[in-house]
C-alpha positions as a Markdown table, in Angstrom:
| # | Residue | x | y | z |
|---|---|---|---|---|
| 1 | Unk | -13.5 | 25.2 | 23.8 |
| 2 | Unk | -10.4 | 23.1 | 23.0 |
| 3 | Unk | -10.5 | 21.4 | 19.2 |
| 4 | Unk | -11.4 | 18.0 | 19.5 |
| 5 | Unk | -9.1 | 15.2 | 19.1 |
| 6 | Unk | -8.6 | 12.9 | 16.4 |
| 7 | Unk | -6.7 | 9.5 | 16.8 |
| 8 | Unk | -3.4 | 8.2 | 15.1 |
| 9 | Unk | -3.3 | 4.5 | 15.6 |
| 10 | Unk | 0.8 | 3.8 | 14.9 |
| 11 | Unk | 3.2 | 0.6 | 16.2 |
| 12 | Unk | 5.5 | 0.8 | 18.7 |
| 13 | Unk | 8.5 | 2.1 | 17.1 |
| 14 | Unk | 7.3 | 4.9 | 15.4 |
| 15 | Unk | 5.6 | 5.5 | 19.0 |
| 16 | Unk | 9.0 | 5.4 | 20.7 |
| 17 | Unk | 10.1 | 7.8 | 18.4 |
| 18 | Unk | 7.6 | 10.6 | 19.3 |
| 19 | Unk | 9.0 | 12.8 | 22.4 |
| 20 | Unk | 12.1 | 12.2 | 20.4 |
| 21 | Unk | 11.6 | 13.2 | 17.1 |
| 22 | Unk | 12.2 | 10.0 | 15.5 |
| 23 | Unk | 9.2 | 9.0 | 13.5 |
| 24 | Unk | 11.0 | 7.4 | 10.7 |
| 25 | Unk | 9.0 | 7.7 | 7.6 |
| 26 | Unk | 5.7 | 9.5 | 9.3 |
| 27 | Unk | 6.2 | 13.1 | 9.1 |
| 28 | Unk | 3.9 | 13.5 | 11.4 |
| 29 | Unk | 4.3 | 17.4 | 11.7 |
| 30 | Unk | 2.2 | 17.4 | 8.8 |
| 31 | Unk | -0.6 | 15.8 | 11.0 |
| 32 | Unk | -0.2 | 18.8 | 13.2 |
| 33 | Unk | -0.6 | 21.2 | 10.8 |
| 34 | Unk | -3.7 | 19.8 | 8.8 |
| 35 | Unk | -5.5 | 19.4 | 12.7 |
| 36 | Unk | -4.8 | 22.9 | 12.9 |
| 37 | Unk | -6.0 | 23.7 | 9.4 |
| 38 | Unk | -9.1 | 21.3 | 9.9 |
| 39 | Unk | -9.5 | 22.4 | 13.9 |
| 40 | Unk | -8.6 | 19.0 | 15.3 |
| 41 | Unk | -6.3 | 17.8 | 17.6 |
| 42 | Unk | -4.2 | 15.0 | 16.6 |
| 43 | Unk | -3.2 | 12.7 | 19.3 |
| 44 | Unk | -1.0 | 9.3 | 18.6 |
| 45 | Unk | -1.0 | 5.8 | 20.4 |
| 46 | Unk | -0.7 | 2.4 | 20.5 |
| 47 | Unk | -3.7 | -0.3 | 20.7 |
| 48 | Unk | -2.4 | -1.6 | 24.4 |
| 49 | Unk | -2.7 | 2.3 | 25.0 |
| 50 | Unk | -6.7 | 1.9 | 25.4 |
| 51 | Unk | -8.4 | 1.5 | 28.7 |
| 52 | Unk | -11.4 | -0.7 | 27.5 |
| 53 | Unk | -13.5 | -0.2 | 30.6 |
| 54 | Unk | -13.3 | 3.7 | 30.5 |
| 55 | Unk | -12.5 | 4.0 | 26.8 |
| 56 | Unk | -9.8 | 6.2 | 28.3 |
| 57 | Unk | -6.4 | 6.6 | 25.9 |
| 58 | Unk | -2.8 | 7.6 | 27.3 |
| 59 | Unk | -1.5 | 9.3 | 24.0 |
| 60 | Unk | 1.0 | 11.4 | 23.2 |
| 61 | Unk | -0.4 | 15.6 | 21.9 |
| 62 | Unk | 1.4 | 18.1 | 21.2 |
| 63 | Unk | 2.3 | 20.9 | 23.9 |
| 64 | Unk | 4.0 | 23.9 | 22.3 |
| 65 | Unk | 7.6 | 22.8 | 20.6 |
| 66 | Unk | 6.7 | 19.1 | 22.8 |
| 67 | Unk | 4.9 | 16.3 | 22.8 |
| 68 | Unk | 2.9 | 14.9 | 26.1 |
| 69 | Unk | 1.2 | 12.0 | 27.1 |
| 70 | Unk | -1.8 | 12.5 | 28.9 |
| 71 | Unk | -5.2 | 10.6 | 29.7 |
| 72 | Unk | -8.2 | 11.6 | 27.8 |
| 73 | Unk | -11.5 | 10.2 | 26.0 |
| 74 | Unk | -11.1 | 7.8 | 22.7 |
| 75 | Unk | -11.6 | 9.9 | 19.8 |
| 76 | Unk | -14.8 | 9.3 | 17.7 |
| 77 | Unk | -12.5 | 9.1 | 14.5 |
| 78 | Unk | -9.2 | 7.1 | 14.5 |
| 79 | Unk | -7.0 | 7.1 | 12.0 |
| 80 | Unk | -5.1 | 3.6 | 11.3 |
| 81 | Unk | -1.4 | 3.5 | 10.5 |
| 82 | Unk | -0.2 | 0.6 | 12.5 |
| 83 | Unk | -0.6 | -3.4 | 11.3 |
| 84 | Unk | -2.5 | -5.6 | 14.1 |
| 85 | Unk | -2.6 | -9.4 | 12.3 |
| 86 | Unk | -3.5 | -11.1 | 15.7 |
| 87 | Unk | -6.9 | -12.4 | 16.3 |
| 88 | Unk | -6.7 | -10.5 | 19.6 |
| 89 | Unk | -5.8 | -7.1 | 18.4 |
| 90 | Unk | -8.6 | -7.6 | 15.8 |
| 91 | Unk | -11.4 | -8.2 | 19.1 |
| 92 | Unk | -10.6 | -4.8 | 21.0 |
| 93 | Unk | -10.5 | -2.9 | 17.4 |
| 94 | Unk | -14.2 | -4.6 | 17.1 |
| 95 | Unk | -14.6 | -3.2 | 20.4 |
| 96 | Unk | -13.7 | 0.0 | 20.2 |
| 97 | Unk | -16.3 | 0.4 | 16.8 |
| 98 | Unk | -19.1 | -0.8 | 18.8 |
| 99 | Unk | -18.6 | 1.9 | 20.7 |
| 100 | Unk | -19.4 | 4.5 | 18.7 |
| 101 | Unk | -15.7 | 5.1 | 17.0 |
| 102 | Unk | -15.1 | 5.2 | 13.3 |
| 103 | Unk | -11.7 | 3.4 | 12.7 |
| 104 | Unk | -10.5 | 3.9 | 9.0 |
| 105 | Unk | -8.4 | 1.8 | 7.3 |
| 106 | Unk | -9.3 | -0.4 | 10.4 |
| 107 | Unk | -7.8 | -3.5 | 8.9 |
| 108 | Unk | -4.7 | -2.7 | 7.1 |
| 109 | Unk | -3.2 | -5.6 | 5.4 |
| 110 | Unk | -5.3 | -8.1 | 3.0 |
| 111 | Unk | -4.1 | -11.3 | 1.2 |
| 112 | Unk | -3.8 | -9.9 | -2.4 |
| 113 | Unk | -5.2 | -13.2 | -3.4 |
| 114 | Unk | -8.4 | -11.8 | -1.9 |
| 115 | Unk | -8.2 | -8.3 | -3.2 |
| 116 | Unk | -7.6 | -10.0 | -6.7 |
| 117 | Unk | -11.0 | -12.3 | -6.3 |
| 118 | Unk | -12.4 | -9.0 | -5.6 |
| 119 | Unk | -11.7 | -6.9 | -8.8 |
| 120 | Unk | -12.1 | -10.2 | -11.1 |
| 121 | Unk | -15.8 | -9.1 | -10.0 |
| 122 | Unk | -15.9 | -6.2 | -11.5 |
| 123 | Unk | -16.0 | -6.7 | -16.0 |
| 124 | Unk | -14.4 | -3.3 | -16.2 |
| 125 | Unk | -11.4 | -3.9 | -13.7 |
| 126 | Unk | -10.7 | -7.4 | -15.1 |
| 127 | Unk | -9.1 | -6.8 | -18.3 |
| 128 | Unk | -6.6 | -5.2 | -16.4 |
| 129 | Unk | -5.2 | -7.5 | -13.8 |
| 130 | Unk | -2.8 | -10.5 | -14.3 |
| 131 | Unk | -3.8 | -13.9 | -14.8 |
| 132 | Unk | -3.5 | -15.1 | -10.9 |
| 133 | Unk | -3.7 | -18.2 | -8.9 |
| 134 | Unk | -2.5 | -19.9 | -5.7 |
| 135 | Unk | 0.6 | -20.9 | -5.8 |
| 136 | Unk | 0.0 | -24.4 | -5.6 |
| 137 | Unk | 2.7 | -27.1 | -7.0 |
| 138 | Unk | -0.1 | -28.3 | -9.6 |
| 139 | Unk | -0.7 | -24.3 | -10.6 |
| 140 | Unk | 2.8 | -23.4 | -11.2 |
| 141 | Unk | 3.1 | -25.6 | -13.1 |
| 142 | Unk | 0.0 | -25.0 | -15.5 |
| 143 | Unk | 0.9 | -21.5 | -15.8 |
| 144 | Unk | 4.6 | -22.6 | -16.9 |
| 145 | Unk | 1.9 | -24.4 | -19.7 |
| 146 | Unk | 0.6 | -21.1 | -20.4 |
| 147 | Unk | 3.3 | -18.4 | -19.9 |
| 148 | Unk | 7.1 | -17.7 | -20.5 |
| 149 | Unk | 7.6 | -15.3 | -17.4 |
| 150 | Unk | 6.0 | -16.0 | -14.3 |
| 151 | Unk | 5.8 | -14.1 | -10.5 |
| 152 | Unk | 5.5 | -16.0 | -7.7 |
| 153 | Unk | 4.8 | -13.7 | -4.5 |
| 154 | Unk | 4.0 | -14.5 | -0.8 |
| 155 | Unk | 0.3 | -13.4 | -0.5 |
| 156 | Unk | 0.8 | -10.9 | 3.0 |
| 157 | Unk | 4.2 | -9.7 | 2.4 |
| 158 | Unk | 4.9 | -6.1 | 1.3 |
| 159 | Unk | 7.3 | -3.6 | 0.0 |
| 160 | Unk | 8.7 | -6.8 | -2.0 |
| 161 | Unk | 9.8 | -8.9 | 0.2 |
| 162 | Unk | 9.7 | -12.5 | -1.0 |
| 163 | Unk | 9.0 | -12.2 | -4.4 |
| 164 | Unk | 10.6 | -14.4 | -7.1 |
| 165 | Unk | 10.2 | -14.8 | -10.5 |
| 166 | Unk | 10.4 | -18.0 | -13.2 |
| 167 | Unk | 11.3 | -17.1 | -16.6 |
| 168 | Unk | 12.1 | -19.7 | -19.3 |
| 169 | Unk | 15.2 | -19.9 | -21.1 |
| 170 | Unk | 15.4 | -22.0 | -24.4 |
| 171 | Unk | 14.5 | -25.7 | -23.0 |
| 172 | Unk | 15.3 | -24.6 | -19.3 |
| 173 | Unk | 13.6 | -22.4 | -16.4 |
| 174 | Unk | 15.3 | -20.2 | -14.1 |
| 175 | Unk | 14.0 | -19.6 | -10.9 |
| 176 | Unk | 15.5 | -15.7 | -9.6 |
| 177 | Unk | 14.6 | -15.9 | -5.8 |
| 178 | Unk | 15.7 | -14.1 | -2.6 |
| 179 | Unk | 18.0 | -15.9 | 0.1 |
| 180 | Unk | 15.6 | -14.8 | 2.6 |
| 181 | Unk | 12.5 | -12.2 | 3.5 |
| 182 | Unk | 14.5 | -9.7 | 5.4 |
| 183 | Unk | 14.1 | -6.2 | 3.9 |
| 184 | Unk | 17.5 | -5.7 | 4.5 |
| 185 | Unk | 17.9 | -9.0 | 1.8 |
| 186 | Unk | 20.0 | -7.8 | -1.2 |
| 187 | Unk | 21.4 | -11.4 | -2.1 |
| 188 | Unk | 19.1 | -13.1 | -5.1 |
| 189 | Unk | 20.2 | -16.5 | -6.4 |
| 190 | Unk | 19.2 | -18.2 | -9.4 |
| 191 | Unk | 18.6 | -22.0 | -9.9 |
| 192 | Unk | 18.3 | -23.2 | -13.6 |
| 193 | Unk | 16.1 | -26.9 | -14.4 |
| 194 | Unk | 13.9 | -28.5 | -17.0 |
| 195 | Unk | 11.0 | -29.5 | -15.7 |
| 196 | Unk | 11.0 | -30.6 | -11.8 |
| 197 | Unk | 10.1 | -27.8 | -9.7 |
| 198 | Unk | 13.2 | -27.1 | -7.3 |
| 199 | Unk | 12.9 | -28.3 | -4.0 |
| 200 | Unk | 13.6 | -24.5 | -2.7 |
| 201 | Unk | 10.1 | -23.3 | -4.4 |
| 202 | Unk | 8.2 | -26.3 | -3.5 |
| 203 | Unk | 9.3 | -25.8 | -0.1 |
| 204 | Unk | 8.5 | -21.8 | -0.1 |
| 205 | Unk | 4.8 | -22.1 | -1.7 |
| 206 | Unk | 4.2 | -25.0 | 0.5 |
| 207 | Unk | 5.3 | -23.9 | 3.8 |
| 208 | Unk | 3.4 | -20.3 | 3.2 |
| 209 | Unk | 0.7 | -18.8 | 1.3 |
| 210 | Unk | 2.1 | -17.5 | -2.3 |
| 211 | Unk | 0.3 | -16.6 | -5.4 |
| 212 | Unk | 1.5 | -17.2 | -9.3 |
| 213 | Unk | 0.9 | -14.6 | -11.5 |
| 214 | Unk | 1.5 | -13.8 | -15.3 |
| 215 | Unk | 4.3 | -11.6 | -15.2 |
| 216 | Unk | 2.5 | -8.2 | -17.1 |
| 217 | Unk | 4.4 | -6.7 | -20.1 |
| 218 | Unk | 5.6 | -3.6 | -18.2 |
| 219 | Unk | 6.6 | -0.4 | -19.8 |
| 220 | Unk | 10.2 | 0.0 | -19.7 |
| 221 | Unk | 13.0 | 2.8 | -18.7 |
| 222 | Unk | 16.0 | 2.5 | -20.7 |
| 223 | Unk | 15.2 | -1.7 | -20.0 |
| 224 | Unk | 14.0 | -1.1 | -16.4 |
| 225 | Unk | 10.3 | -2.1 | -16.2 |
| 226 | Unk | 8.6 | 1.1 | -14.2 |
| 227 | Unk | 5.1 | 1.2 | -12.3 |
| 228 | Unk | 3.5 | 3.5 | -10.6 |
| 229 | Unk | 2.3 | 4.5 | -7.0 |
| 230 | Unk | -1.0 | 6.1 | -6.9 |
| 231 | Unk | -2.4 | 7.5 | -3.5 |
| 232 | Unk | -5.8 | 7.2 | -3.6 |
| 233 | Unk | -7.6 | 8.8 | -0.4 |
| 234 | Unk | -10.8 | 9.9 | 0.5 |
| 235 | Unk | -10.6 | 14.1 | 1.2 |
| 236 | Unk | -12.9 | 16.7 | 3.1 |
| 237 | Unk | -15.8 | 15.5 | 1.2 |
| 238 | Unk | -16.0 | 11.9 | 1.8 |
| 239 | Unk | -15.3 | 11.1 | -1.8 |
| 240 | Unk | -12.7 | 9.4 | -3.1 |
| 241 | Unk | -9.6 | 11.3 | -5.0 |
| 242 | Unk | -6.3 | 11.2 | -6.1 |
| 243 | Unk | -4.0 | 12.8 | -3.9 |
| 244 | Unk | -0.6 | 12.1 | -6.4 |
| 245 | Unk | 1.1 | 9.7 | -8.8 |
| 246 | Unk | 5.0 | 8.5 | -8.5 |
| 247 | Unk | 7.1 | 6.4 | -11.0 |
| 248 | Unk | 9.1 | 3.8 | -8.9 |
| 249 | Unk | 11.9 | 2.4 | -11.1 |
| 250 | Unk | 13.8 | -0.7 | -11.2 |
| 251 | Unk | 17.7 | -0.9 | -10.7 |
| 252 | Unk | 19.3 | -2.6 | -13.7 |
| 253 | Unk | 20.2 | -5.4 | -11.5 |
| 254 | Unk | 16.4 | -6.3 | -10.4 |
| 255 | Unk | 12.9 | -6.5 | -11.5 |
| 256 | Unk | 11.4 | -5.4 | -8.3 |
| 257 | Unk | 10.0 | -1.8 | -8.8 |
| 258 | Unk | 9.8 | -0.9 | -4.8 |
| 259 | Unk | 12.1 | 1.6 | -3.6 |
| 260 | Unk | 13.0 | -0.5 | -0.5 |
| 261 | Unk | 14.6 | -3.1 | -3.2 |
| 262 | Unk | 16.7 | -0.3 | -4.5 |
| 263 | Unk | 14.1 | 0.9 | -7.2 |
| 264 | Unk | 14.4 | 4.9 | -7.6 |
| 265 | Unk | 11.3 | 7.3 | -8.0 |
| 266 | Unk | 10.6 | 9.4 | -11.1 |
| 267 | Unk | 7.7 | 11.8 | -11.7 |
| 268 | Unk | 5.7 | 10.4 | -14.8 |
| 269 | Unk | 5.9 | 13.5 | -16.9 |
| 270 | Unk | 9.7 | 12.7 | -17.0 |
| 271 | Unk | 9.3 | 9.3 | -18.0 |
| 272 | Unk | 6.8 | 9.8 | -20.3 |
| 273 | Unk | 8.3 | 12.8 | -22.1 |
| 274 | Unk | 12.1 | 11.7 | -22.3 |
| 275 | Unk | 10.7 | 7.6 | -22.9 |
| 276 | Unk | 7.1 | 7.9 | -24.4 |
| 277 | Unk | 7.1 | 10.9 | -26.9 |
| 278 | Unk | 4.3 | 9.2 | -28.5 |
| 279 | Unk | 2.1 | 9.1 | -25.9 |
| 280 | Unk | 0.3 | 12.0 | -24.3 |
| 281 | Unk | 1.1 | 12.6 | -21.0 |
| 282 | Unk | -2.1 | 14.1 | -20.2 |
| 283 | Unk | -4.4 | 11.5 | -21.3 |
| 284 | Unk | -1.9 | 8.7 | -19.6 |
| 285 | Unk | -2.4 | 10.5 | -16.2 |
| 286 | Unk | -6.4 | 11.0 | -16.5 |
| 287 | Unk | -6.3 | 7.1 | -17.5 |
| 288 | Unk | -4.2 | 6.1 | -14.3 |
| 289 | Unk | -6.3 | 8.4 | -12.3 |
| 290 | Unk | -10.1 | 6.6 | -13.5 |
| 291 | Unk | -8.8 | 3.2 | -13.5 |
| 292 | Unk | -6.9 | 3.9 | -9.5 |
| 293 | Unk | -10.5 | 5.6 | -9.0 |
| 294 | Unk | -12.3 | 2.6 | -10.2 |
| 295 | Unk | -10.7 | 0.0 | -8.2 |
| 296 | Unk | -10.6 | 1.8 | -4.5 |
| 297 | Unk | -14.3 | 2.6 | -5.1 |
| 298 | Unk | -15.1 | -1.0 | -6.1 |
| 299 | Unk | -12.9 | -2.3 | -3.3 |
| 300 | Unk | -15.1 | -0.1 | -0.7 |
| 301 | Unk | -18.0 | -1.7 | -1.5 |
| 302 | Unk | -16.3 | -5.0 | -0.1 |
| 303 | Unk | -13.6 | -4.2 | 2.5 |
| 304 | Unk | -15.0 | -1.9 | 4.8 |
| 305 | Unk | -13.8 | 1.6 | 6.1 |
| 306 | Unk | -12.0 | 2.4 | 3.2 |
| 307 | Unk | -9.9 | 5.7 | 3.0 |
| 308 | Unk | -6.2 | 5.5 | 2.0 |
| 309 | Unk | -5.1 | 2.9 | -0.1 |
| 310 | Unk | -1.5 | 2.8 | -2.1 |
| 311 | Unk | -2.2 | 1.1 | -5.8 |
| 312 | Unk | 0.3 | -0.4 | -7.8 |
| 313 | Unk | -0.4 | 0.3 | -11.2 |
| 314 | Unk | 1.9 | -0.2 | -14.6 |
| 315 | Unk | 1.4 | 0.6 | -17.7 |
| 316 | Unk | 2.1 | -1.4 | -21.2 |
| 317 | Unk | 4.2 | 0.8 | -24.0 |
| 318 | Unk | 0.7 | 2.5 | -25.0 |
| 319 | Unk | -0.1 | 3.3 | -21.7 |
| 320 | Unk | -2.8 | 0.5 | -21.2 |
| 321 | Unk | -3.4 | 0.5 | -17.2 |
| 322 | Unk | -2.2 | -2.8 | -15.3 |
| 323 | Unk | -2.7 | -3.8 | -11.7 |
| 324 | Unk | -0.4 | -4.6 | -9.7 |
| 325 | Unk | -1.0 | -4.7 | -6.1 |
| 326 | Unk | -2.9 | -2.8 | -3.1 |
| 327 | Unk | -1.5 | -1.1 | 0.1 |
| 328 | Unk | -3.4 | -0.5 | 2.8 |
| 329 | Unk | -0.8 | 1.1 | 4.5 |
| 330 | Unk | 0.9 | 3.2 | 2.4 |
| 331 | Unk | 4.4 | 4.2 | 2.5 |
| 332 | Unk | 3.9 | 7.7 | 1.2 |
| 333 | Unk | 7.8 | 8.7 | 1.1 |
| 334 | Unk | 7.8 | 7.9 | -1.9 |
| 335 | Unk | 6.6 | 11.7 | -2.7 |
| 336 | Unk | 9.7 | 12.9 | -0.6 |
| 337 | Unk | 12.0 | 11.2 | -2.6 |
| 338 | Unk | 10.8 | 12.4 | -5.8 |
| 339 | Unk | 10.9 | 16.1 | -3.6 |
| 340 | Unk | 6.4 | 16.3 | -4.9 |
| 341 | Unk | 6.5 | 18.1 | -1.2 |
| 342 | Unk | 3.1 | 18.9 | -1.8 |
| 343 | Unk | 1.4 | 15.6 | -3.0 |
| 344 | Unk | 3.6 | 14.1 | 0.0 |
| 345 | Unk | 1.9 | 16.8 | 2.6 |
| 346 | Unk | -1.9 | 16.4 | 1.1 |
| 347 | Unk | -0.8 | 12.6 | 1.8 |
| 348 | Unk | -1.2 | 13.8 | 5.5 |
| 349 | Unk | -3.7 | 16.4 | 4.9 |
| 350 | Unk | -6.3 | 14.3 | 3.5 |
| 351 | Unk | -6.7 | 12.0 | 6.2 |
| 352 | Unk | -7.5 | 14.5 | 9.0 |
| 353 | Unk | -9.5 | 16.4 | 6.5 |
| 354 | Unk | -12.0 | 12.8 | 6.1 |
| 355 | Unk | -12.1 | 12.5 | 9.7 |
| 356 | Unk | -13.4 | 16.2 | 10.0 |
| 357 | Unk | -15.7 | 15.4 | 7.5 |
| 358 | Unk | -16.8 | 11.9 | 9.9 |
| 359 | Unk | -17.0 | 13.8 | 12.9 |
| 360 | Unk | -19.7 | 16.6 | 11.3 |
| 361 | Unk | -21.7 | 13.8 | 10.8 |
| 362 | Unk | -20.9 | 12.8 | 7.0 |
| 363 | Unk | -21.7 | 9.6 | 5.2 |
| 364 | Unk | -19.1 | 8.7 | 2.9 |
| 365 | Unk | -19.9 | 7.6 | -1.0 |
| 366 | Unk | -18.8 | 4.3 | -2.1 |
């Protein structure tokens, strides 16, 4: 009896890239060998992939050294990697759970202005996050009341892309922002005034949904604030676990932490040793760990099928956890760059190992 399959839900380039061995940042081999590991059979496709009327798929499995497309049932337990924002996509992936199929991480990308209402819920998450509104012309301009340093960020952007930041100077403001929201973007420009918002920002927070934020007192790297990037998954038991922790720091030129901004990765150990000799590096990482813990389980109790979620988490100079933001598709190279080859592979192994655990008839905990 063949292994049964398990579904990989990914866009179309990293699709394309399949028969040729092109999957950019998915090292999907890693899929292969947890299915074997777990006795499942991982398959990949696309959401247009689906015959709705036969709940037939056309997905690509691998075939010795190959991969194949061929026809076959819709797995029972899909695996979401790909980002479907349209109202349409959002009806057939309704469709396909009222069918029977458990679809995890089935909606990928929420407004951080939501997952912030969220946690302010909880009294032992809320010390930790920033003071947070929408980025209305009448908030920004209460916070500049309130604060010296200010982030203003689009509310459904990622990896950085958009952000700018308002920090006062003496009697003046300057407003650092990007010339546009390509990733590719590495052209910031500043604009310096007193007390008139810039046309530029108005425009930006009125044209598209941003939030203001306090700007958090970061821990630093020789001046380079520094946060972390915690993999939170749920595992072979249904629970909820950390799979690995990466330091992601800022060039000298920027603030912004991501690594697609030109921020480099660090394990926290180093940092901690070399930067923080007074703190313990021990009781930083069981802290990080609870507090990442505490906020995916809290956030499963509101955003349904929950099970791999990227946190952005800093930390002050005595290691006080801060939010930052949530991914709910995480860029896990983040691992390979800081060579943690096995916290990068259990980023792969975890997944299948929850959907084994779905497909024996498990109920997850919150």
């Amino acid at each position: 009896m063949s292994n049964p399959y398990v579904g990989i839900l990914v866009n179309d380039s990293l699709f394309a890239g399949i028969p040729l061995g092109n999957t950019q940042y998915e090292a999907i081999r890693f899929y292969e060998d947890a299915g074997k590991l777990y006795g499942l059979t991982p398959c990949y496709f696309r959401i247009h992939d689906v015959h709705m009327k036969t709940m037939k798929v056309y997905a690509y499995v691998k075939d010795g050294q190959h991969f194949i497309r061929k026809w076959s049932d819709l797995p029972k337990v899909i695996h979401n990697r790909a980002i479907y924002l349209d109202s349409s996509s959002a009806r057939i992936l309704e469709a396909w759970t009222q069918q029977g199929v458990t679809l995890f991480n089935r909606w990928n990308r929420y407004s951080k202005m939501r997952i912030h209402e969220i946690l302010m819920k909880n009294e032992s998450i809320r010390p930790h996050l920033p003071c947070t509104f929408p980025a209305t012309i009448e908030n920004v301009k209460a916070m500049m009341d309130s604060f010296d340093t200010l982030i203003i960020k689009p509310t459904n952007s990622s990896i950085g892309r958009g952000v700018m930041k308002l920090e006062r100077q003496g009697n003046l403001w300057k407003l650092l922002y990007p010339v546009n929201m390509k990733l590719s973007n590495r052209t910031w420009r500043t604009l310096k005034f007193r007390q008139h918002l810039p046309l530029l920002l108005r425009r930006r927070i009125v044209r598209s949904s941003y939030m203001v934020q306090q700007c958090l007192p970061l821990a630093t790297v020789d001046g380079s604030p520094f946060d972390l990037r915690v993999s939170v998954q749920r595992g072979n038991d249904g629970s909820w676990g950390v799979t690995g922790i990466i330091a992601k720091v800022a060039s000298r030129k920027h603030f912004l932490t991501n690594v697609a901004q030109g921020g480099r990765v660090s394990s926290l150990s180093d940092i901690l040793n070399n930067h923080y000799p007074q703190l313990d590096p021990e009781t930083v990482c069981l802290q990080m760990t609870n507090f990442a813990l505490l906020v995916a389980k809290h956030l499963s109790t509101e955003l349904p099928n929950l099970a791999d979620l990227g946190l952005d988490i800093a930390m002050t100079n005595d290691g006080f956890p801060l939010f930052i933001e949530c991914n709910g598709k995480d860029q896990r190279y983040s691992f390979r760059e800081a060579n943690m080859q096995e916290c990068w592979k259990a980023t792969y192994f975890n997944p299948i190992a929850y959907a084994k655990f779905i497909l024996d008839g498990g109920t997850p905990p919150c």
